[in-house]
C-alpha positions in Angstrom: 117.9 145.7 6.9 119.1 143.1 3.9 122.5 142.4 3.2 123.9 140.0 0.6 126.3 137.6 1.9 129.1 137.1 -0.7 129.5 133.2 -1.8 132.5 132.4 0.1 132.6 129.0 -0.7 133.0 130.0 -4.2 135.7 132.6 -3.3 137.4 130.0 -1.3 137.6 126.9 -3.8 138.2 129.6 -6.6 141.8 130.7 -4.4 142.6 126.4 -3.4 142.4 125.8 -7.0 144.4 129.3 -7.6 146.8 127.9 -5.6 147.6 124.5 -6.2 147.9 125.1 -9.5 144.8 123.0 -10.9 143.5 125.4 -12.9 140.0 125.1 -14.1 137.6 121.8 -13.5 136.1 121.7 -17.3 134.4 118.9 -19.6 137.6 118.0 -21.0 139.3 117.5 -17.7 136.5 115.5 -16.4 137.8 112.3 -14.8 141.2 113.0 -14.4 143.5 113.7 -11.7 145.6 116.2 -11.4 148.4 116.7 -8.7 149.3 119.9 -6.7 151.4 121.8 -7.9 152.4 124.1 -5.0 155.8 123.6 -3.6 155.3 125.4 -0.8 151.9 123.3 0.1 151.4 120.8 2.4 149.6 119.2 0.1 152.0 119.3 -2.4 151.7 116.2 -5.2 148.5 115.2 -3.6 146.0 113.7 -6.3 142.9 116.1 -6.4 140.2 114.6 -9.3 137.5 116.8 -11.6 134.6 115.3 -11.4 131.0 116.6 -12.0 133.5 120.5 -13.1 134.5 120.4 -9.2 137.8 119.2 -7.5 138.2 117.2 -5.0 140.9 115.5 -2.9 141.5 112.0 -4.4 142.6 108.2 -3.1 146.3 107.7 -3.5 145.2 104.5 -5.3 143.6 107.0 -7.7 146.1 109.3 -7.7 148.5 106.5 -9.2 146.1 104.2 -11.2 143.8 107.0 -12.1 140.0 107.0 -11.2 137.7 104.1 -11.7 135.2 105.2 -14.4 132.5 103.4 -16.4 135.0 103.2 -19.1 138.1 101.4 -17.2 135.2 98.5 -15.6 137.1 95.6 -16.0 140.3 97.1 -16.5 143.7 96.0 -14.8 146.4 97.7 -13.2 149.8 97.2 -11.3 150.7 99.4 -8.3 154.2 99.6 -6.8 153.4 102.2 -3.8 154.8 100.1 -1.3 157.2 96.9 -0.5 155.6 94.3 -2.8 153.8 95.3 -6.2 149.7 95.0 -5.6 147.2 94.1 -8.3 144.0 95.8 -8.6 140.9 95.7 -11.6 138.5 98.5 -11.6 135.4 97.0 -10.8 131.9 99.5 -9.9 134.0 102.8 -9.3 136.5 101.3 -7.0 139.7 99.5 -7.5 139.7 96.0 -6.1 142.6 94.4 -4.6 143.3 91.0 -6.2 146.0 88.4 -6.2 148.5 88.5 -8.4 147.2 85.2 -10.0 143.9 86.5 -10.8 146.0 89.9 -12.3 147.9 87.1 -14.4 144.6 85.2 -15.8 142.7 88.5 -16.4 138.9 87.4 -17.1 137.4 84.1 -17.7 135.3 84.9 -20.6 133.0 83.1 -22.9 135.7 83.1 -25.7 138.6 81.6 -23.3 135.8 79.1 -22.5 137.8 75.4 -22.1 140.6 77.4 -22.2 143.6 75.9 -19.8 146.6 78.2 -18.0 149.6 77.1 -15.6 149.9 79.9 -13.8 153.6 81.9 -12.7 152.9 80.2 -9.6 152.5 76.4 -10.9 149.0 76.1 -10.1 146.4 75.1 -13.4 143.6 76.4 -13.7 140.7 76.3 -16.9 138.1 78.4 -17.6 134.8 77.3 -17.2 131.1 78.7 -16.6 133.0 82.7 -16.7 134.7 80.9 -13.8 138.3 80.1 -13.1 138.4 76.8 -12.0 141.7 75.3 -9.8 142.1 72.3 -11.3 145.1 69.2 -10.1 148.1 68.7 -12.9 146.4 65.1 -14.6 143.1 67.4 -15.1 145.7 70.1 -17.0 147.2 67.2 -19.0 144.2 65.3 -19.9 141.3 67.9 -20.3 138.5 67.8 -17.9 136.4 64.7 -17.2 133.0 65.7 -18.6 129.9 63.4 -19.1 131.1 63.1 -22.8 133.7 61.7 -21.8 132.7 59.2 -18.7 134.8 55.8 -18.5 137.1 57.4 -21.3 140.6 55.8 -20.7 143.6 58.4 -21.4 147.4 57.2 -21.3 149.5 59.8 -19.8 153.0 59.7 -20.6 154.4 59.7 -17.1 151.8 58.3 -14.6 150.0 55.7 -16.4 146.6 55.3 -17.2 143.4 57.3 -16.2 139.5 56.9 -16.4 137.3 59.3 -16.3 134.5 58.8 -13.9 130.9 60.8 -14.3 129.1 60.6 -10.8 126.2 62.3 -12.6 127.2 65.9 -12.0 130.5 66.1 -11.5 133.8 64.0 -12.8 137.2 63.0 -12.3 140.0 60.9 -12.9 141.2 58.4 -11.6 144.4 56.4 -11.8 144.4 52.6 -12.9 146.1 50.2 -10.9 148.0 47.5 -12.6 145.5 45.3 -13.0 142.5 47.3 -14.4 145.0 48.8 -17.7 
């Protein structure tokens, strides 16, 4: 005795799909989300994403940002889903929660290099090494203290007088006192 069992799995995801209103997972619908479409579903608006021509139930996060492919790496977004707006970039397949500082500075990069930003919250900040760097408000106004620039005197216009002090790897400045300008 042989009997063929029927491929209800197939019969099965064939009828959800039917049903939600997600029609076909093809090629041209790969990595995209679409939401459910059944009124009369518990599920209804739920996120469901094609991925490898199958669907399957996606992240709210996804569902609002839309899924984190190859192609959005590096990629920010802005989501308002609850209280207080959240920042995410799309980093490896997931979104990653950031602050809303790093959402404001976007990447350090080699061609922001030495570039300097006062941020929306009133911290400074320059970019250095594909690194954002904190940095104090004299650094912001005079540049950084490099080895270049080592016992380099720089008038500000409000605090006085500076130098800039090299320990050999690291440098910052320092204010004069009355007697040293």
């Amino acid at each position: 005795f042989t009997a063929t069992v029927p491929d209800f799995e197939g019969i099965l995801y064939q009828f959800w799909t039917g049903v939600y209103k997600l029609g076909a997972c093809t090629d041209s619908l790969e990595a995209t989300i679409v939401k459910n479409g059944n009124k009369l579903s518990d599920n209804y608006g739920a996120g469901y994403a094609c991925t490898s021509k199958h669907w399957h139930k996606s992240t709210v996060l996804d569902t609002e940002l839309g899924l984190c492919t190859t192609k959005k790496e590096g990629e920010y977004k802005e989501y308002k889903g609850g209280k207080e707006t959240e920042y995410y970039v799309c980093r490896t397949g997931t979104w990653q929660k950031i602050s809303a500082t790093q959402f404001e500075l976007k990447e350090c990069t080699d061609k922001r290099e030495n570039e300097y930003v006062k941020a929306k919250s009133g911290e400074y900040f320059v970019c250095t090494g594909k690194q954002w760097l904190e940095i104090d408000d004299i650094t912001y106004e005079l540049k950084l203290c490099t080895e270049s620039r080592n016992q380099e005197v720089v008038e500000t216009e409000k605090s006085g007088n500076y130098i800039c002090e090299w320990d050999g790897k690291d440098g910052s400045w320092r204010q004069l006192d009355d007697l040293e300008s």
